[in-house]
N, C-alpha and C positions, 0 to 999 in steps of 0.2 A: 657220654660226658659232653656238656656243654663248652661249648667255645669258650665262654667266660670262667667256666669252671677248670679250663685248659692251662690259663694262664694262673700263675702264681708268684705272689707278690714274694720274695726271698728275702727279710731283714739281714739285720748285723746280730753280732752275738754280744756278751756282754763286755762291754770297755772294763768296768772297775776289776774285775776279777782278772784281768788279762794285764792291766797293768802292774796289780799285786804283784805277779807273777816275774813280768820284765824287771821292775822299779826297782832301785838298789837301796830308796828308802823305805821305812816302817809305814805299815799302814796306820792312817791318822781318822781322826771322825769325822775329817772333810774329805776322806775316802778319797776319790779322783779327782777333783777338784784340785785339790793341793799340785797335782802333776802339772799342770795347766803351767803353773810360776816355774815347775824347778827342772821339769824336764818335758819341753812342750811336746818333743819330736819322737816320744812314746808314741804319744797321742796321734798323729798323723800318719806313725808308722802303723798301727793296728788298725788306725780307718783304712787306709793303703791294703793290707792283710785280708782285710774282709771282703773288702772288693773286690779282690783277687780272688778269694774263694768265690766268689760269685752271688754277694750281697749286691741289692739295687737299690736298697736304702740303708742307709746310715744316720744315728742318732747323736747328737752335737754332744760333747762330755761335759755338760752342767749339771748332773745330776745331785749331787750334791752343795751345789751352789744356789741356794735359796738365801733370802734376806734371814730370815730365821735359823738357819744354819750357819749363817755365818757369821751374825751377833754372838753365837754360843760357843761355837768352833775357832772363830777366825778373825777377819777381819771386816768389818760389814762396805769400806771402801775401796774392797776388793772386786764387786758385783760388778761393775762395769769390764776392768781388765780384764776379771776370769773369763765372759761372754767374748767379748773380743776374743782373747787366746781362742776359746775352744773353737769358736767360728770359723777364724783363719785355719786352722788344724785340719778342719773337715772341708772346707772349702779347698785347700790345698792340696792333699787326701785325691779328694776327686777330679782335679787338675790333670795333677800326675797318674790318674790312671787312665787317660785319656775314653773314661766311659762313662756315660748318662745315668750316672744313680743320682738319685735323689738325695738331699737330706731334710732331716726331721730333725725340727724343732724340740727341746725335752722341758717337759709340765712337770716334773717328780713330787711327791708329798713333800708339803712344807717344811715339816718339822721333822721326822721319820717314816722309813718303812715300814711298813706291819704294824704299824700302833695308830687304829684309829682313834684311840681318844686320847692323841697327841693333836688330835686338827685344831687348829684356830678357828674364832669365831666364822659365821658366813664370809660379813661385811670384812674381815681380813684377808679372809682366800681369795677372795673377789681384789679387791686391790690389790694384793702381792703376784698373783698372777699373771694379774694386768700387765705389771708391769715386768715381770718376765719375757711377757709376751713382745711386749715392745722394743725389748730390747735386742731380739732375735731378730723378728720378722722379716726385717727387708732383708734377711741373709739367708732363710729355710725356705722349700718350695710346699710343706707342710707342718702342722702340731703331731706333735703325739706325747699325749695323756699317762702317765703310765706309773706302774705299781698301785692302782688308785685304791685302795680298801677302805675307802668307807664313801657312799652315794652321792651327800653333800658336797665334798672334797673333789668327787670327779666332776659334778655338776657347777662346779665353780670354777673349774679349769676348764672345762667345757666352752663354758660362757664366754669366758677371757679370750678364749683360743682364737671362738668364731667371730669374734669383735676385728679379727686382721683378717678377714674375709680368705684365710687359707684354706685347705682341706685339713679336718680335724677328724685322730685318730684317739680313740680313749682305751686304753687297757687295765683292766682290774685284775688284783692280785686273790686270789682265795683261798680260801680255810686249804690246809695242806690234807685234810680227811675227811672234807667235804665241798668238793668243787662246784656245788650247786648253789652256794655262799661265799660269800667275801666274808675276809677277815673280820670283818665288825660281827656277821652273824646274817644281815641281810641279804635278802633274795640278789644274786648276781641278774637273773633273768630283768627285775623290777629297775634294778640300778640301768642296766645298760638300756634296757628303756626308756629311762629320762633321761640319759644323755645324750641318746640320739633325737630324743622329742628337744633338747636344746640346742642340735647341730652339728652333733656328731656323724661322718661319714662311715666310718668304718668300726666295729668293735673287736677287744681281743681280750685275751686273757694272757697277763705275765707274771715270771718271778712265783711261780708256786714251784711245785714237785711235776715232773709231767703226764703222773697219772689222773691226777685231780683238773689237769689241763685237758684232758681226753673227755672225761667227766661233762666239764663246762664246753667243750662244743657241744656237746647236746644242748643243753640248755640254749647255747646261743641258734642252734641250726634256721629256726624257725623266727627269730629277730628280723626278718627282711634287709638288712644290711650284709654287705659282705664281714666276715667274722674270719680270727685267725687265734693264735696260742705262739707265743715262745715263752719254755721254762728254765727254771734254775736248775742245778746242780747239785742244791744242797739234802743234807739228809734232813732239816730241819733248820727254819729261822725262829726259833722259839728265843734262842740262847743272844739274841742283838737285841739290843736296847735302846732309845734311842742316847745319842753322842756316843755311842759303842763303835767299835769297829768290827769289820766281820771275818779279824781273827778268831773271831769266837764262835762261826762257825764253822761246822766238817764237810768236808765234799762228799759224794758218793762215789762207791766206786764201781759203778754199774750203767755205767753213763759216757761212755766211749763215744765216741764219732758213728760209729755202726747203730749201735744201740738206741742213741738219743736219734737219729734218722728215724728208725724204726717207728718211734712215737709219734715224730712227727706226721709222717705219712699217712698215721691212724687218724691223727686230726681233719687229713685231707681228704679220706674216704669219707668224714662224718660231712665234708662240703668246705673248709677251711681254706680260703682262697691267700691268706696272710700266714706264714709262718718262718721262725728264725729261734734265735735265741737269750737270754737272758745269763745272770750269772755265772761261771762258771762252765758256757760255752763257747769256744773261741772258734777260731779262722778253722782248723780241723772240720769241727763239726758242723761248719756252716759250707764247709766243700765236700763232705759226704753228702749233706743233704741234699747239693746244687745238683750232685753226680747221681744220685738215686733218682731226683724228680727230670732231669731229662732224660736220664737212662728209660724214664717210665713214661716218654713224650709230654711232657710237659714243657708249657714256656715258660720260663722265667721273665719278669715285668717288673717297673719301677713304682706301676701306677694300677 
């Protein structure tokens, strides 16, 4: 094992799902976002959480706050305070944990997840982006790209990301029965191709099933970038819509803290230097995992 193959970058797991969980109100179609107004200190208690477990990065809770989500959801003069909130949240988060993680900036699909022919024009992604991007930047030490299923959509978040001269991460989401594809149907291998030919640093694959995330590091091994996987939880995102909530869909129940390690780790033999997790995995299983990879000499890193 190489030096650099030594070290392993450890994310966070997934905030929406975890505050379902706490939150005493109904899940809404601005999903996490909505926490941001009504109960900020969810939010910083779960970055707090993860950290603990032994995340070295953490992702800002805008995920559902896009201009486009929140003409249809919400309120669309709410896009400044939300970023605000969830900034302070994580910034503060990591304060009080008096440890050097990082955080990451979130790019999420404009309009939904899993529906790529929900994207907006190029010239739309490319502006709204932008200006996402702008409104984080001087507050994240990185982008990260993420849920991206469809080429276009990540290659324009791409664009935007490396316009703040950060380090930019892009993760794509894939077919849950065929991890050699993204959801639209296109080659994953071809996608993450051009968006490191646009400036992407690192690639991953999120928010699938995590056997089809085993899958796509293969595909990725041979990328020349360092490459990584955290998955979801779900038995199936078929049943979300976009403006749906993801009351509608079912967790698994085969997917334990032990279990979802296990996958992970397989990602790590295939060469997977990034790994964490996505929906439906919380501080638990992102503290087995910390406990398995230095049990197994490994370093844990920010960077």
């Amino acid at each position: 094992m190489t030096a650099e193959k030594h070290r392993i970058v450890l994310l966070d797991g997934g905030m929406g799902q975890e505050l379902a969980t706490r939150s005493r109100r109904p899940a809404s179609p601005l999903w996490s976002a909505q926490v941001m107004l009504d109960e900020p200190h969810l939010v910083a208690a779960i970055h707090r959480d993860f950290i603990e477990a032994g995340a070295q990065v953490i992702t800002v809770n805008t995920y559902s706050a896009t201009p486009q989500r929140l003409a249809r959801d919400g309120d669309p003069n709410l896009f400044e305070p939300l970023y605000a909130a969830a900034l302070d949240a994580a910034r503060r988060a990591r304060e009080e944990s008096g440890r050097e993680v990082r955080i990451a900036g979130c790019l999420p699909p404009l309009v939904a997840s899993y529906h790529p022919d929900s994207v907006p024009d190029d010239a739309t992604c490319l502006r709204d982006y932008r200006r996402i991007v702008a409104v984080q930047a001087a507050k994240v030490d990185l982008f990260l790209c993420e849920t991206m299923s469809l080429a276009r959509e990540a290659r324009a978040a791409t664009i935007a990301a490396v316009e703040s001269k950060l380090p930019v991460w892009v993760a794509f989401t894939v077919d849950d029965e065929d991890g050699t594809r993204l959801r639209s149907g296109e080659s994953l291998l071809q996608a993450a191709r051009e968006v490191v030919a646009a400036g992407a640093e690192r690639v991953l694959v999120n928010c699938s099933v995590p056997e089809m995330v085993t899958t796509a590091m293969g595909e990725l091994a041979g990328l020349g970038v360092p490459f990584g996987g955290y998955a979801n939880g779900f038995t199936s995102v078929a049943a979300l819509h976009p403006g749906g909530t993801v009351d509608a869909l079912e967790t698994r129940t085969d997917l334990g803290p032990d279990a979802y390690a296990e996958h992970a780790m397989r990602w790590i033999e295939q060469g997977a230097t990034l790994v964490g997790g996505c929906c439906e995995v919380g501080p638990a299983h992102i503290a087995a995992l910390a406990e398995r990879l230095t049990a197994r000499g490994y370093t844990l890193v920010a960077s």
